[in-house]
C-alpha positions as CSV (number, residue, x, y, z in Angstrom):
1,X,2.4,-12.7,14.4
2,X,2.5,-13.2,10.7
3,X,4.1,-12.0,7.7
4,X,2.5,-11.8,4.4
5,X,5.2,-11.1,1.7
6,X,4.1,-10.1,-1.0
7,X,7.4,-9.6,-3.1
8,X,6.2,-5.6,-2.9
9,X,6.8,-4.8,1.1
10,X,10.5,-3.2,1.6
11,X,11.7,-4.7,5.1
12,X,14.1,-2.0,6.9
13,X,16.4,-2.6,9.7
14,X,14.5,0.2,11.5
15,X,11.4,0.9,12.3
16,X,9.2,2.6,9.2
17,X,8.0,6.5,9.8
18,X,4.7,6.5,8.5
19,X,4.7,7.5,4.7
20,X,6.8,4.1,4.6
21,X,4.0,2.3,6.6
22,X,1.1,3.8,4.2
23,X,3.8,2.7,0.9
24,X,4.1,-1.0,2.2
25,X,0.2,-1.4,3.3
26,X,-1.0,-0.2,-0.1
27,X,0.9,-2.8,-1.7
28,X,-0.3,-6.0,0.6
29,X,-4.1,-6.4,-2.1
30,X,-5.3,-4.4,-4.8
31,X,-8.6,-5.2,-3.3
32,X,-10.7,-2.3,-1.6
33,X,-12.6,-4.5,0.8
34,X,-9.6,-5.9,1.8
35,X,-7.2,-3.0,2.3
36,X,-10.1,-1.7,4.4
37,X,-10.1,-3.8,6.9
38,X,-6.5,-4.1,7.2
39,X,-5.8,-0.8,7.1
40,X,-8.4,-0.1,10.1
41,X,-6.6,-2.8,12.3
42,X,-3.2,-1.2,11.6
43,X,-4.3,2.0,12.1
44,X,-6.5,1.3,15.2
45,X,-3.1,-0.8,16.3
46,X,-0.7,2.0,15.8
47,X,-3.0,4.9,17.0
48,X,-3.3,6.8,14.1
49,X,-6.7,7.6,12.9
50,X,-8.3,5.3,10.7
51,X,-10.5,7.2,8.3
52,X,-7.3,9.3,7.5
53,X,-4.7,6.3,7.2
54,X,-7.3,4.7,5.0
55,X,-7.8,7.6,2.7
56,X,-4.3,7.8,2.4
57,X,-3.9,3.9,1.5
58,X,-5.9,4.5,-1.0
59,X,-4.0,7.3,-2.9
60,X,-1.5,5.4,-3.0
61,X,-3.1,2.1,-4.6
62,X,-4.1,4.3,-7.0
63,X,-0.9,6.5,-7.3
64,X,0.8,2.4,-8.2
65,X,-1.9,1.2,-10.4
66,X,-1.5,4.9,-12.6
67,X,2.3,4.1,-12.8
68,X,1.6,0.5,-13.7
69,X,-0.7,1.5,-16.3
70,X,1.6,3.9,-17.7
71,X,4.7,1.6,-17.8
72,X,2.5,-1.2,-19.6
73,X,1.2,1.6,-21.8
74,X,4.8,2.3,-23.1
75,X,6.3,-1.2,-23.6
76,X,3.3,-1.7,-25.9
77,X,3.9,1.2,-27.6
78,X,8.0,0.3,-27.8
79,X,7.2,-3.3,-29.7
């Protein structure tokens, strides 16, 4: 067993459903290849099917990176 923190994952004092799982796995790497493969393992862990857990992951990487763009977008635009 290992945790990687990442200063991103949100740690509950119960177990997550599984929009909360998807939120904290996007968040682990910004790299495809590697939120791939660990998506597949959790998935294939927790039973859930992997082509759709990963598909979801990666909405959500991409739903972050859109706000992070916009939020960097406006403090430029406020100096």
């Amino acid at each position: 067993f290992s945790v990687i923190d990442t200063n991103r994952s949100t740690f509950l004092n119960r177990p997550a459903n599984h929009k909360e799982c998807i939120q904290n796995l996007s968040r682990l790497s910004h790299h495809r290849d590697i939120l791939q493969f660990l998506s597949a393992a959790y998935a294939r862990h927790a039973g859930w099917d992997i082509a759709l857990t990963q598909a979801e992951i990666e909405q959500a990487v991409c739903r972050f990176e859109r706000k992070r763009a916009m939020r960097r977008l406006f403090k430029r635009k406020k100096s």
